[in-house]
TORNUKOL-603481 format. One line per 4 residues: their letters; for each residue z, y, x of N, C-alpha, C, O, CB. Coordinates in pm, 1 decimal. Atoms other than C-alpha are relative to their C-alpha. Glycine has a CB too. Example, Ala and Ser with C-alpha at 12.3 -4.5 7.8 and 13.67 -1.06 7.14 Angstrom:
<nodes>
as	0.0:-119.0:89.0:780.0:-450.0:1230.0:0.0:120.0:90.0:66.5:118.1:193.6:124.6:2.7:-99.2; -6.0:-119.0:-82.0:714.0:-106.0:1367.0:73.0:109.0:-77.0:89.9:219.8:-26.1:-141.5:46.2:41.4;
</nodes>
This chain:
<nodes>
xxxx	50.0:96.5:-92.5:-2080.6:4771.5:5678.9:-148.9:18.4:16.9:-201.7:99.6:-59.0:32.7:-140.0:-45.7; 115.1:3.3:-37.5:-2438.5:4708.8:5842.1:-83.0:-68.4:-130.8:-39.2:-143.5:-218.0:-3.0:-70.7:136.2; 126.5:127.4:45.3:-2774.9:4563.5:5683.8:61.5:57.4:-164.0:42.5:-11.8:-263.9:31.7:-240.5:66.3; 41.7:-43.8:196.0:-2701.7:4761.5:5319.2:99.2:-74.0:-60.7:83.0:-100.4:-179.8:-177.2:-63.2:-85.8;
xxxx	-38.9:108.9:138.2:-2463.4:4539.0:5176.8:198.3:100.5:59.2:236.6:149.4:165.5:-41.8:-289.5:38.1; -105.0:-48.2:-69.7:-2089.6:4670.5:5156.4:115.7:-120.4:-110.6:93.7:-163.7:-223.7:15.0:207.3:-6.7; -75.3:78.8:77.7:-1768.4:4446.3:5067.7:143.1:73.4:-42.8:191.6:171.1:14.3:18.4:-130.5:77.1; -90.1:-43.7:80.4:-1485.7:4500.8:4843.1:127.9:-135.7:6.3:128.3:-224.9:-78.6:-80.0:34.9:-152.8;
xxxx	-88.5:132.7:9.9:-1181.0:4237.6:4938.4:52.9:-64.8:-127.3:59.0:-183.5:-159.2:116.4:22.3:70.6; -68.7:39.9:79.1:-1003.8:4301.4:4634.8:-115.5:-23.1:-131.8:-65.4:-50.9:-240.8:121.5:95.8:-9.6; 59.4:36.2:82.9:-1304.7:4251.3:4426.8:-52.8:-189.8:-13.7:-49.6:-267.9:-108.8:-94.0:102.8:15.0; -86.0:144.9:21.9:-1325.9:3898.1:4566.9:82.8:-84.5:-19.3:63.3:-206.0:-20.4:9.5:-37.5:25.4;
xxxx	-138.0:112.1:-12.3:-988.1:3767.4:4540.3:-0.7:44.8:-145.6:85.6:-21.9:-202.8:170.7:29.2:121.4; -4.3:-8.0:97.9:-1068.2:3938.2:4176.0:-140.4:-138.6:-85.4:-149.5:-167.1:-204.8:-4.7:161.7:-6.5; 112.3:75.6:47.4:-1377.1:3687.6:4120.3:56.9:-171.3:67.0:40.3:-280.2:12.1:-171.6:77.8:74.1; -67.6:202.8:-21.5:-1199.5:3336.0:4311.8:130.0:61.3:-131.4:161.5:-35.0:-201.3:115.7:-80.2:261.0;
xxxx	-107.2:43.5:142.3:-923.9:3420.9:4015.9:-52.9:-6.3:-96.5:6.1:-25.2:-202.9:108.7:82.9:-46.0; 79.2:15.0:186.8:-1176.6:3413.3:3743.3:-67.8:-114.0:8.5:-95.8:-171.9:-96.4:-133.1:130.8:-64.1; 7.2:146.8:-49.9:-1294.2:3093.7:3936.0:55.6:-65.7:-42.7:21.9:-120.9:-147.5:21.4:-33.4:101.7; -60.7:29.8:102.8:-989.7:2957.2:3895.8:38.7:-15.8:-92.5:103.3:-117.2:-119.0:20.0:1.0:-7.3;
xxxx	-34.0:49.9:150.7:-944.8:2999.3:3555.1:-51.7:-99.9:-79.1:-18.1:-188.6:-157.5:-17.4:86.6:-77.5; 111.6:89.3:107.8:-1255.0:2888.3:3449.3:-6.8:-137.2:28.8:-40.4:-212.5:-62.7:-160.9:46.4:9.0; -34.7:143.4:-36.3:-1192.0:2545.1:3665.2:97.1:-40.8:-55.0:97.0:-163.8:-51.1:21.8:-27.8:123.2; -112.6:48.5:57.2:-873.7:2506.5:3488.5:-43.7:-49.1:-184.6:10.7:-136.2:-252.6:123.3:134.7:22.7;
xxxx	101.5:39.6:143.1:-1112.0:2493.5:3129.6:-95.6:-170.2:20.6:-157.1:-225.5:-70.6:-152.5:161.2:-13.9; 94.2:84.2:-3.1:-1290.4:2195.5:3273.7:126.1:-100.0:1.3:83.4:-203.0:-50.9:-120.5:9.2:117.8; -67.8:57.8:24.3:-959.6:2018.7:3286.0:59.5:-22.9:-167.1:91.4:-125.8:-226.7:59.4:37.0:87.5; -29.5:-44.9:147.2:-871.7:2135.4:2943.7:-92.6:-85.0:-99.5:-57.7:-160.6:-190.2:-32.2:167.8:-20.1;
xxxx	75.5:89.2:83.7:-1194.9:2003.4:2813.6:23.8:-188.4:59.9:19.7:-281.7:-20.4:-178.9:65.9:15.3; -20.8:153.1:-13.2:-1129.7:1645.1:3020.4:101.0:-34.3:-62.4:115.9:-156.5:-61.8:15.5:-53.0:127.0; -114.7:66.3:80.5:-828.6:1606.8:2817.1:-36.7:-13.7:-109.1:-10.1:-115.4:-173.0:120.7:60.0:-10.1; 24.9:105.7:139.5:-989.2:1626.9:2500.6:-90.1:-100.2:20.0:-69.7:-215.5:-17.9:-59.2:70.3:-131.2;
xxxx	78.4:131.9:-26.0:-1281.9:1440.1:2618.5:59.6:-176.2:-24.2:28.5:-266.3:-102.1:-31.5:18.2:154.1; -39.5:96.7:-30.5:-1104.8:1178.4:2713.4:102.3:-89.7:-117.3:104.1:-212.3:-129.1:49.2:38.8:117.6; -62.9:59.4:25.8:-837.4:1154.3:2470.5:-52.5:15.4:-135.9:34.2:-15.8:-217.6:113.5:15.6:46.2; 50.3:-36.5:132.6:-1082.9:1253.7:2131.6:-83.9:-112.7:36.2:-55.0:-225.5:-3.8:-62.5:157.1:-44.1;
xxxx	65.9:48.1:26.8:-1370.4:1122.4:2239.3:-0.1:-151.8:100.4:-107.2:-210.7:115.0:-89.3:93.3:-11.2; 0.7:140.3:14.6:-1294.9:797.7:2363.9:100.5:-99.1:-25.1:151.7:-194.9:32.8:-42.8:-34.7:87.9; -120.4:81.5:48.5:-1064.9:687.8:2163.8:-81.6:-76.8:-101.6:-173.3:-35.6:-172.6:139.0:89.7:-65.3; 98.3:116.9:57.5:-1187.0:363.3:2014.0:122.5:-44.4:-80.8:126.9:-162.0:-44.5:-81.9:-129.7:119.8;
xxxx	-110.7:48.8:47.7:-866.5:282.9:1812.9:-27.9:-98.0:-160.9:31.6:-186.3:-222.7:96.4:136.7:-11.3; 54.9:12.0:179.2:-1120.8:281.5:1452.6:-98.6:-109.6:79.4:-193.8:-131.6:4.6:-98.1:180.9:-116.5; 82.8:107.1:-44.0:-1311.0:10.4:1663.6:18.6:-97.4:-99.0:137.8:-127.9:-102.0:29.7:-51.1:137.1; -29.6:156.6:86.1:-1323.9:-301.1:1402.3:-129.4:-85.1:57.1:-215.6:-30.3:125.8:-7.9:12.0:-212.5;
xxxx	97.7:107.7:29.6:-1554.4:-598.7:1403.1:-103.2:-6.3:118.8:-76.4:-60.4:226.1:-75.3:27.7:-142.2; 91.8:34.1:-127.2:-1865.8:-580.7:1621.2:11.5:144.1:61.3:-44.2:167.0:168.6:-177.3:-56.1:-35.5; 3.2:-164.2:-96.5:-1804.6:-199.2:1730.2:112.5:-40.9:93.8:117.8:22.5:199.2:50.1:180.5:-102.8; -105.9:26.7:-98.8:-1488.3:-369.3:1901.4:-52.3:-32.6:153.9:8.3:-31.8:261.1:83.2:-122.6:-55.4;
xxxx	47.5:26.4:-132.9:-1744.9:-461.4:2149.6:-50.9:79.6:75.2:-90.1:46.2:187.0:-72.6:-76.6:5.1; 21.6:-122.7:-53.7:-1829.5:-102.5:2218.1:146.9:31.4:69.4:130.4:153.1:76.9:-51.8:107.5:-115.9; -114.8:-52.8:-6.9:-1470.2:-33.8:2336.0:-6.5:56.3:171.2:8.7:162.2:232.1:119.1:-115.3:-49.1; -21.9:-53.7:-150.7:-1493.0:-92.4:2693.7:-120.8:141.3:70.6:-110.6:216.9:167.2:-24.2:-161.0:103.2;
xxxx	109.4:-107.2:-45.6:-1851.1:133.5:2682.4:59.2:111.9:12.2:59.4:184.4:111.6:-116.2:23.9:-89.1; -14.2:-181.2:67.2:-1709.8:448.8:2495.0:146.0:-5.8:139.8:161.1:99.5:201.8:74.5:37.2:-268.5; -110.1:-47.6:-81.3:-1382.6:399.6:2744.7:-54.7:31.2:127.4:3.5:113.2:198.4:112.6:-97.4:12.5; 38.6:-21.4:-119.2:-1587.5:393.3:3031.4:-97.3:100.6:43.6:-122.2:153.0:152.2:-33.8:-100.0:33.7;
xxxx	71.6:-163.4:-17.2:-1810.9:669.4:2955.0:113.5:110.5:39.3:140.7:167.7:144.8:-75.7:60.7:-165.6; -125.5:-106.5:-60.2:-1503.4:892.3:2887.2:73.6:-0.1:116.8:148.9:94.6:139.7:104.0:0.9:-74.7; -101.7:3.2:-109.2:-1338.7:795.1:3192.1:-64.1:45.3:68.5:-10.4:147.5:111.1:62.4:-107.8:50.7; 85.6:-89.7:-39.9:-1654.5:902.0:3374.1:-29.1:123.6:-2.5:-50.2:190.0:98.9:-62.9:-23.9:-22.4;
xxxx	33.3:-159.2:117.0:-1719.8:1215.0:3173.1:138.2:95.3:68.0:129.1:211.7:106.9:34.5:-42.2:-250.0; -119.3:-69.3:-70.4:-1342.1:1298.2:3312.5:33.1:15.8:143.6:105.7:89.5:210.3:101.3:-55.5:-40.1; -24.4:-31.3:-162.1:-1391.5:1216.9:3646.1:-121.3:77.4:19.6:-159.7:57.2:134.8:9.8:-141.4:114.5; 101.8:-40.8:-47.9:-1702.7:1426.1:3643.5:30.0:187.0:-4.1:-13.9:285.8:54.7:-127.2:-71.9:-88.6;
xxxx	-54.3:-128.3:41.3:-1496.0:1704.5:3467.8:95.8:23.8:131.5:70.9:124.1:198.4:83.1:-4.7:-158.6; -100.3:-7.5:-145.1:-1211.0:1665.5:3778.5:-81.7:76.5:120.5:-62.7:176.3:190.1:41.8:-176.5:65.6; 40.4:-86.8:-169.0:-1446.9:1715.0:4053.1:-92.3:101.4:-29.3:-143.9:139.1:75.8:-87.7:-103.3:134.7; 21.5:-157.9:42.9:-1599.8:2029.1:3892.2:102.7:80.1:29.3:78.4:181.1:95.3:-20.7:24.3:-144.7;
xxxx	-134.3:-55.3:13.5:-1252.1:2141.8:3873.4:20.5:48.7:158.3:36.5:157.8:213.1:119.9:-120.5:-61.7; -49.8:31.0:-187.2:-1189.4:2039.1:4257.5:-120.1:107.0:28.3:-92.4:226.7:35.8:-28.6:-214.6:100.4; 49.8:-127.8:-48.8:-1507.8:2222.8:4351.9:-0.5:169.0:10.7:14.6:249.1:102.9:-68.2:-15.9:-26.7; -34.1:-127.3:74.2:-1497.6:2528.0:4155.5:108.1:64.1:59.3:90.2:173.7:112.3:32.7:-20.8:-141.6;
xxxx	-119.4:-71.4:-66.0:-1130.4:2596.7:4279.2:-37.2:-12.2:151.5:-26.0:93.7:213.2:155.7:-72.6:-37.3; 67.2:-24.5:-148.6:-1274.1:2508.0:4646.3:-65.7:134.3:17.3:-29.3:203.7:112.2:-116.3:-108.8:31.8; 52.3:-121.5:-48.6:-1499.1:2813.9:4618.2:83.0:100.2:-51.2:40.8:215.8:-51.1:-139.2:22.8:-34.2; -116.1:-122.0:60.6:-1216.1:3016.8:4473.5:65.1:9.1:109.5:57.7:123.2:155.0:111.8:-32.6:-133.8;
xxxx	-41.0:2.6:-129.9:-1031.5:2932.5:4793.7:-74.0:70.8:79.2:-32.0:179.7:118.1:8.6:-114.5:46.7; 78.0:-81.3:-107.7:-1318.7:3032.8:5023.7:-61.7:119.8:-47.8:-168.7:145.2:7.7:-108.8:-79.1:61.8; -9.2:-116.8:42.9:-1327.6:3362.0:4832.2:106.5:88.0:2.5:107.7:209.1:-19.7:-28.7:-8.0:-93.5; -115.3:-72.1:-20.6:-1005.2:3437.0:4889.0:47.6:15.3:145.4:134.9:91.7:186.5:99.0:-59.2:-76.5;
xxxx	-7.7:-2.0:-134.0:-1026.9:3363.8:5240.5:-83.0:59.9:60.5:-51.6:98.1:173.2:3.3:-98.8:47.2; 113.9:-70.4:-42.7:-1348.9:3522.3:5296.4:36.0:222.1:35.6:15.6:314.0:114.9:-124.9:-47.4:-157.1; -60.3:-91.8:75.5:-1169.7:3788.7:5083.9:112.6:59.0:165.4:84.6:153.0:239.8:87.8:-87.3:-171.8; -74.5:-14.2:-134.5:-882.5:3784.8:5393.2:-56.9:90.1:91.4:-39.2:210.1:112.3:10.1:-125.0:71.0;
xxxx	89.4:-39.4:-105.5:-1120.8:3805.7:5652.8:-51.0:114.9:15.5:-37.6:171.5:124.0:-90.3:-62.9:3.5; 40.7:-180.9:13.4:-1276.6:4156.7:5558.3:102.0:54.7:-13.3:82.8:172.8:15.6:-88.1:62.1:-120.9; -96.0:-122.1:16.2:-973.3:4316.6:5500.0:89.5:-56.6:133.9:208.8:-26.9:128.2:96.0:16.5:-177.0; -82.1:2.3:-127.8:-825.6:4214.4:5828.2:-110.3:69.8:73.3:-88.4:176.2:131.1:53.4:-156.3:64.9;
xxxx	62.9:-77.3:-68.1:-1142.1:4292.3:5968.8:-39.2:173.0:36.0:-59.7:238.0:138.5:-67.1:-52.1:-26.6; -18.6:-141.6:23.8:-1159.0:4634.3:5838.0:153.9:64.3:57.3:155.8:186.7:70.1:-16.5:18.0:-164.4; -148.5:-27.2:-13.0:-763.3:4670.4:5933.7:-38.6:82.8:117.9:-41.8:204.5:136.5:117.7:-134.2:21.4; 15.7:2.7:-140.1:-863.2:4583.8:6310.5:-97.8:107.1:40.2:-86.0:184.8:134.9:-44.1:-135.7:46.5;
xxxx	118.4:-163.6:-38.3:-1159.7:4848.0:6318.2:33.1:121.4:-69.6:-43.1:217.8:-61.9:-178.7:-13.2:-55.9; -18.4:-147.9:51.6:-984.5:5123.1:6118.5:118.4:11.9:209.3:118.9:109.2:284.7:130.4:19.5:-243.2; -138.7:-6.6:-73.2:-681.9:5058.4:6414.0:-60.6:52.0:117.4:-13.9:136.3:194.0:93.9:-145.1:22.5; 103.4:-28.5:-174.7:-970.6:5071.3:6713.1:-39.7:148.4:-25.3:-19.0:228.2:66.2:-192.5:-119.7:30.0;
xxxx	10.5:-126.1:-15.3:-1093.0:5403.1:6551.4:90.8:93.9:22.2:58.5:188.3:94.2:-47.1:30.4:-75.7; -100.3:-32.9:-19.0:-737.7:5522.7:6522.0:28.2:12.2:138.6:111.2:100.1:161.8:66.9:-65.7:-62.4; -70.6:-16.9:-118.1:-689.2:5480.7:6895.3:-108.6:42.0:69.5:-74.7:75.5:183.0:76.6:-116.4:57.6; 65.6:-51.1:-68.2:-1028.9:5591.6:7004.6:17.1:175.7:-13.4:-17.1:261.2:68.4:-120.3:-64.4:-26.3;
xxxx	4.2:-153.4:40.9:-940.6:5940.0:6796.7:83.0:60.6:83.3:74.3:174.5:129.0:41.6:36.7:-144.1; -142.5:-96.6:-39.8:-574.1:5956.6:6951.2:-69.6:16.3:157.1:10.8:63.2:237.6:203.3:-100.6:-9.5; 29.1:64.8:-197.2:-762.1:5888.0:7342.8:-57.6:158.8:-8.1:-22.7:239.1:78.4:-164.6:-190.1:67.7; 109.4:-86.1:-2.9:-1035.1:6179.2:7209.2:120.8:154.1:-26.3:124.4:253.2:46.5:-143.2:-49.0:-143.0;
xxxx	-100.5:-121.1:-11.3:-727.0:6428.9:7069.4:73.3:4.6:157.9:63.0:99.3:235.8:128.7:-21.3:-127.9; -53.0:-31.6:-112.4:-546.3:6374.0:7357.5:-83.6:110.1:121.2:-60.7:228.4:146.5:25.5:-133.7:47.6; 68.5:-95.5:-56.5:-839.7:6448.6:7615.3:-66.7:140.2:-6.1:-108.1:214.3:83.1:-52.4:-46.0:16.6; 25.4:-174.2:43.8:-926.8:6779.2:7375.8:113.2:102.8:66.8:87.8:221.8:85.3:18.4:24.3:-191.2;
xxxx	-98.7:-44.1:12.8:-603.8:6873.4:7459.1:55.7:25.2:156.9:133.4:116.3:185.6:68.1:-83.0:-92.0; 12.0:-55.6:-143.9:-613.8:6857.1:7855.9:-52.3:110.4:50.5:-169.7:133.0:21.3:-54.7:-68.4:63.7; 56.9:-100.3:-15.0:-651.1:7163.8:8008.9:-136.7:13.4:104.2:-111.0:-30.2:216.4:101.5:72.3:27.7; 62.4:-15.4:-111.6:-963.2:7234.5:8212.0:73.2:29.3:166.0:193.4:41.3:189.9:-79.1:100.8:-43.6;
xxxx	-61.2:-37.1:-142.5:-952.0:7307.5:8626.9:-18.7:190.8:-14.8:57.8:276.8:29.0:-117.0:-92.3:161.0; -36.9:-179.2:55.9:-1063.8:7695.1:8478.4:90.9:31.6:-34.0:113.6:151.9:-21.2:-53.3:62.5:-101.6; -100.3:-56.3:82.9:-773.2:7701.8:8302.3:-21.5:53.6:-168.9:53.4:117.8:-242.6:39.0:112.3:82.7; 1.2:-17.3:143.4:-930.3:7715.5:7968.9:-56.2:-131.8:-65.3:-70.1:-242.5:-13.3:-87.0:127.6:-39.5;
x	52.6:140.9:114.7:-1057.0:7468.8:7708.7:-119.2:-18.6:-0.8:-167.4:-107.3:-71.1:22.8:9.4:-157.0;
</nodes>
């Protein structure tokens, strides 16, 4: 391609799957988050009045882990679609050179009005 830079489709749809993975770790950690660290169960006496804090941090803490998740796989998507896009594009301009070559064999291949080539 132009302007120095050249793309590789299957190297993006190799980098939105390592996306994905790694968004699937932020779920992983909201589960322990959520279900280690705010578990208030050893709450007694006046820490009982911490309960609703520590639950409401963690519940936070998990919805903060979610929409990491949600983003993260968003740009995994538009890497795989981006990903698309060049390799169709490249398809459509190998197909145009393909038919400018067969237009150029052909006319090699007409004979002059001399009668030679």
């Amino acid at each position: 391609m132009g302007d120095g830079f050249k793309v590789e489709p299957a190297e993006l749809h190799g980098y939105g799957e390592l996306l994905t993975r790694n968004a699937q770790h932020f779920l992983t950690i909201k589960d322990h988050a959520v279900s280690k660290g705010g578990d208030t169960s050893g709450f007694t006496g006046i820490l009982s009045l911490l309960q609703p804090i520590v639950t409401g941090v963690a519940n936070l803490y998990g919805e903060t882990l979610d929409f990491a998740n949600q983003m993260m796989t968003k740009e995994a998507e538009g890497l795989a679609k981006a990903a698309d896009l060049y390799a169709k594009g490249e398809e459509a301009a190998l197909s145009v050179l393909d038919q400018v070559l067969a237009k150029l064999a052909d006319a090699a291949q007409v004979p002059t009005l001399g009668g030679g080539r």
